[in-house]
C-alpha positions in Angstrom: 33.7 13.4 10.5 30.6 11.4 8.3 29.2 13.4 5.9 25.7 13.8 6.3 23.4 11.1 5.5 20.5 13.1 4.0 22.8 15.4 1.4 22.2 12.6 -0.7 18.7 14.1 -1.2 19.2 17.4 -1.9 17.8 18.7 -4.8 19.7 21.3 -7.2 19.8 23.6 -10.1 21.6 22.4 -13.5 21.9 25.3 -15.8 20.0 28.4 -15.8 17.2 29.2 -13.9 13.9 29.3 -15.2 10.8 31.0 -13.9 7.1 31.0 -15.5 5.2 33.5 -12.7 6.2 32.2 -9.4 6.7 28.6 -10.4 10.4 27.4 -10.8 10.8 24.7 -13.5 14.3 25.0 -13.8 16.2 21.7 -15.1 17.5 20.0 -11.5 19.6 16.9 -11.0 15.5 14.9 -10.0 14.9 16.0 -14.0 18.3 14.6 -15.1 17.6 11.2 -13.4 13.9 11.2 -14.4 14.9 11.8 -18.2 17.9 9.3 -18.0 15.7 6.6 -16.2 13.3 7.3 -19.1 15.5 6.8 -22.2 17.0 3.6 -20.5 13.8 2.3 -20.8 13.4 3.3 -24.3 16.8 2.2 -25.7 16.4 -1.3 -24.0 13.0 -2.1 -24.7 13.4 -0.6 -28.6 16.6 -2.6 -28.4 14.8 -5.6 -27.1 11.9 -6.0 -29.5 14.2 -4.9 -32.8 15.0 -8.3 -33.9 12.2 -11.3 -32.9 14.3 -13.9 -33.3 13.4 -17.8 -32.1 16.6 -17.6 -29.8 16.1 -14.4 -28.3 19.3 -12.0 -26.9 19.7 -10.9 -23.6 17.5 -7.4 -24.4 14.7 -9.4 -26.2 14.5 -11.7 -23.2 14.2 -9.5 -20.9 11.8 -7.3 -22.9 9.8 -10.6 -23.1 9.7 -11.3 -20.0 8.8 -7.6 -18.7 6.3 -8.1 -21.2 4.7 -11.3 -19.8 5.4 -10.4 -16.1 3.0 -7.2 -16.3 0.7 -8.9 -18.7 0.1 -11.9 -16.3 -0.4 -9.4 -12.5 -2.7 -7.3 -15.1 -4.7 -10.6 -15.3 -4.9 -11.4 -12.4 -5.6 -8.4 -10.3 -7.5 -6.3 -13.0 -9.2 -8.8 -15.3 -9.5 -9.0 -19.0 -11.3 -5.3 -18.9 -8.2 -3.7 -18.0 -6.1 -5.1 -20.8 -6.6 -1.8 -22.6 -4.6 -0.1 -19.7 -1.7 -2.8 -20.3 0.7 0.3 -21.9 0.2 2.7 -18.7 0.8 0.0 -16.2 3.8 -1.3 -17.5 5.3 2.3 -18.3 4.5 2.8 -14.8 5.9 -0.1 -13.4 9.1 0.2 -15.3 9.6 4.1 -14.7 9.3 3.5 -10.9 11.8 0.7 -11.4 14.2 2.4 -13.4 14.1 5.6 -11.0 14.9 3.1 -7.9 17.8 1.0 -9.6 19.6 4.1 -10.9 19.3 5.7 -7.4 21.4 2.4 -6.5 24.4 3.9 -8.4 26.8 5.6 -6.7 26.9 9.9 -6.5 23.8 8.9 -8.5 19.5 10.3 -7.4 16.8 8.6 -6.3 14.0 10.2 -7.7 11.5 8.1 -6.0 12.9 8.8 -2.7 10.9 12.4 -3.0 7.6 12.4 -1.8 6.6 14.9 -4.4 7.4 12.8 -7.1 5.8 9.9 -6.1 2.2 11.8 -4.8 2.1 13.2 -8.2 2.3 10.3 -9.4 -0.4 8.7 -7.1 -2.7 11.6 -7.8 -2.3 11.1 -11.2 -3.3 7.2 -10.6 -6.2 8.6 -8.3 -7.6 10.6 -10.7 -7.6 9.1 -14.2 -8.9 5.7 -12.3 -11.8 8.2 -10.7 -12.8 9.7 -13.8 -12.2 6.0 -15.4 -14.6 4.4 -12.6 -17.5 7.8 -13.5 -17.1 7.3 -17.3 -18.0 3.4 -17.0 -20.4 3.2 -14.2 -21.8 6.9 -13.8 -23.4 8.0 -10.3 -23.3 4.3 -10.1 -19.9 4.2 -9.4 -20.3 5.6 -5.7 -21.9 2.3 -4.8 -18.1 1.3 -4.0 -18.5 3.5 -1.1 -21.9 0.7 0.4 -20.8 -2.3 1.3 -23.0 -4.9 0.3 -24.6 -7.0 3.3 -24.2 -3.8 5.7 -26.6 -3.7 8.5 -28.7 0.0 8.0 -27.7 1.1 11.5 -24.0 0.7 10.2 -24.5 2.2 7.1 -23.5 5.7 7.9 -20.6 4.9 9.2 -19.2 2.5 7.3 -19.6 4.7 4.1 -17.8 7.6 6.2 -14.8 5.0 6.6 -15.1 3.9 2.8 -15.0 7.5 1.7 -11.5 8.2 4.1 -10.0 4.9 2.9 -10.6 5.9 -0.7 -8.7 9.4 -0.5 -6.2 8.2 1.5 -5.0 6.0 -1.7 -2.6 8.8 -3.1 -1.1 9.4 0.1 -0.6 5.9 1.8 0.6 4.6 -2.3 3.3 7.4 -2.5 4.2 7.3 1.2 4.9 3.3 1.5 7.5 4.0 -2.0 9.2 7.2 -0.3 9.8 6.2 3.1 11.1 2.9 1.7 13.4 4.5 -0.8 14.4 7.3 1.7 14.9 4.6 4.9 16.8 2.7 2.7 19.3 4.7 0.9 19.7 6.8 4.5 21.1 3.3 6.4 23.5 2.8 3.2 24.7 6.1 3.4 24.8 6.0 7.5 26.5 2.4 6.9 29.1 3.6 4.6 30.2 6.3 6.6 31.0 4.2 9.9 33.0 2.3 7.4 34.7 5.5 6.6 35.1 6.6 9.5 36.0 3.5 11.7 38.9 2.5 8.6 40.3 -0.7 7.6 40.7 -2.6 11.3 37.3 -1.6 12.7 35.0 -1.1 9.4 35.1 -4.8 8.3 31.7 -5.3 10.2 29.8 -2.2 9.3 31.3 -3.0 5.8 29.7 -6.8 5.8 26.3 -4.3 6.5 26.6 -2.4 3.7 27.2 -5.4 1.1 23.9 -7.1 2.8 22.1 -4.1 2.8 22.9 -3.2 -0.5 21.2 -6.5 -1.9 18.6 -6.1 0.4 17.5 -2.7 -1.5 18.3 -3.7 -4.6 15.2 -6.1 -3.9 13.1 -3.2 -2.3 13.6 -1.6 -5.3 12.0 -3.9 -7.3 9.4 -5.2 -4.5 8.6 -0.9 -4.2 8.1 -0.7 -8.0 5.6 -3.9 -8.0 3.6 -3.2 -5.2 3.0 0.4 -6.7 2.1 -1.2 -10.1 0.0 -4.1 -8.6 -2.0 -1.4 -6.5 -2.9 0.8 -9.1 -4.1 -2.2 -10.6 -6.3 -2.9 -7.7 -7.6 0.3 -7.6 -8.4 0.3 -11.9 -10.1 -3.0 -10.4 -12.3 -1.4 -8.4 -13.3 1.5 -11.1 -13.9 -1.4 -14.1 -15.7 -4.6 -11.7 -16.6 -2.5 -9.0 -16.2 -4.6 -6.3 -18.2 -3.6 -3.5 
């Protein structure tokens, strides 16, 4: 019998449990992967950018071309005022990456294929690029909600639907990286266990589907991570230019 496809997303306790009121913040197997992710992108990048050296190492190349990569969809979706906010974007950018390549490790978690983690992380994009959009324009900054050019009779009902579109950011950002992540890993997992299951005569095909779909997410992974970064770019877009 296939194990179940979903286990794969269960969340657990490692260690002791830990209680502050009735909040749980015990260490789980989501923190493990979050903190591993996390130094991974400290060693290599510290690694990376140690020796700056005309003929650069493997680390220092890529480091460089991280570097360049976030620096140049900065540019072109934020502008020059958002070059200040280069440091969150690309910690951003390569946390979400990190998080979906480790989930492609065998026994290993996908952290972003929670929804919790990833609307907390939305939120926290939703907010700090609200207060960001208020602290540079004011009561100004509601103007994003009028269309320019909008025919009065329109009006109230266009800045109805602007208003909806702008709080549905958090949930359609960390949806779109969940449900990718989740669909994903679940056909893998469904994939691998016909393999399993139908054994060495009959598992060659579902087999040659789980080699394609495995490079097929490892691309998803990245594509997931970019689109999140690029559209929290957008959306600091809108709070510095606003574009209306």
């Amino acid at each position: 019998m296939a194990a179940n496809p979903m286990t794969q997303f269960e969340v657990y306790r490692i260690g002791p449990e830990i209680k502050i009121g009735a909040f749980d913040i015990s260490f789980t197997n989501a923190s493990l992967f979050m903190v591993v992710s996390s130094l991974a992108i400290l060693i290599i990048f510290n690694l990376g950018s140690k020796k700056n050296s005309l003929l650069p190492n493997k680390l220092q190349l890529l480091a460089e071309l991280s570097y360049t990569f976030i620096t140049k969809m900065i540019s072109d979706t934020a502008g020059s005022k958002a070059k200040p906010y280069f440091a969150f974007i690309f910690s951003l950018f390569m946390f979400v990456l990190f998080c979906n390549m480790f989930g492609m490790i065998p026994y290993s978690f996908t952290v972003t294929s929670h929804i919790i983690v990833t609307f907390i992380l939305a939120a926290f994009i939703f907010i700090g690029v609200t207060i960001i959009g208020f602290i540079k324009h004011g009561f100004g900054y509601l103007r994003l909600f009028v269309p320019s050019g909008v025919p009065a009779v329109l009006l109230p009902l266009i800045v109805v639907i602007e208003i909806i579109s702008y709080l549905s950011r958090p949930v359609s950002l960390s949806v779109r990286l969940f449900a990718n992540m989740m669909a994903g890993h679940t056909m893998m997992k469904v994939f691998g266990g016909f393999v399993i299951s139908l054994g060495i005569v009959g598992g060659w095909l579902p087999l040659s589907f789980s080699v394609a779909l495995t490079g097929l997410e490892i691309l998803v992974a990245f594509l997931q991570a970019y689109v999140f970064a690029i559209l929290t770019c957008i959306y600091l877009n809108d709070a510095l230019n606003l574009h209306h």
